[in-house]
N, C-alpha and C positions, 0 to 999 in steps of 0.2 A: 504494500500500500504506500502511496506517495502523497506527500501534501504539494502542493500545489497553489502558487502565489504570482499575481502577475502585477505588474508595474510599469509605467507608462509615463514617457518624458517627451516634451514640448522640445523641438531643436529649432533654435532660427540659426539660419547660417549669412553672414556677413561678408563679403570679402573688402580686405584692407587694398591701400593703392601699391603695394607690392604684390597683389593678385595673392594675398594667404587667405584661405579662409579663417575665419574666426566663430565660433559658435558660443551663444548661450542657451544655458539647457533651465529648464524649468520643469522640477518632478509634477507630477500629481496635478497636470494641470485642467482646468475644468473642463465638463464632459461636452458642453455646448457653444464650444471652438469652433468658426466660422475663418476662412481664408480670408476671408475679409478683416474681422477682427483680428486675425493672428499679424496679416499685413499692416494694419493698424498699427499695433503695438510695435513691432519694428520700424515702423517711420519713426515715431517718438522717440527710441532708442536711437536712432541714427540722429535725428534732429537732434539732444543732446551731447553729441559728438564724442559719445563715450569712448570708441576706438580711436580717434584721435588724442585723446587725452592717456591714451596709454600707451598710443606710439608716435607722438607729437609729430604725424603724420596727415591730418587731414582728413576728411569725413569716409567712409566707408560707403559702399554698395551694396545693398540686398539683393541674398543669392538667392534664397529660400527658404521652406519651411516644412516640418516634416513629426509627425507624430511618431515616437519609437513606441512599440509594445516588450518586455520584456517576460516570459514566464518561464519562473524558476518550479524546478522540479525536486523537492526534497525526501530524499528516502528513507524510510522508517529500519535502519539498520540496528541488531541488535550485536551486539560484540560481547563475548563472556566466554 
């Protein structure tokens, strides 16, 4: 018998004017996420020039966006 746990991460992906991508990840995020809204929230992020301000480089580009699923599979091992 296996338990069984999934989890789910929010990626936006950014790239900087050296062409790196840069990502922020957000766990757990909510279940009525629209490409719309997700695009949203990465304008704001880019509008605050946060990747500039950590590579005193200059505003960044929105590459994408993309929901991870993750399901772990844990096994009822008994050892003795």
């Amino acid at each position: 018998m296996s338990n069984a746990t999934t989890r789910e991460v929010l990626v936006m992906e950014f790239k900087d004017l050296d062409g790196k991508i840069k990502s922020i990840r957000v766990a757990d995020p909510k279940t009525d996420l629209t490409a719309a809204t997700v695009e949203a929230a990465m304008e704001v992020i880019n509008d605050l020039n946060v990747f500039n301000v950590i590579s005193g480089r200059g505003p960044a580009t929105i590459k994408g966006a993309k929901s991870v699923q993750t399901v772990t599979n844990n096994f009822d091992i008994v050892v003795g």
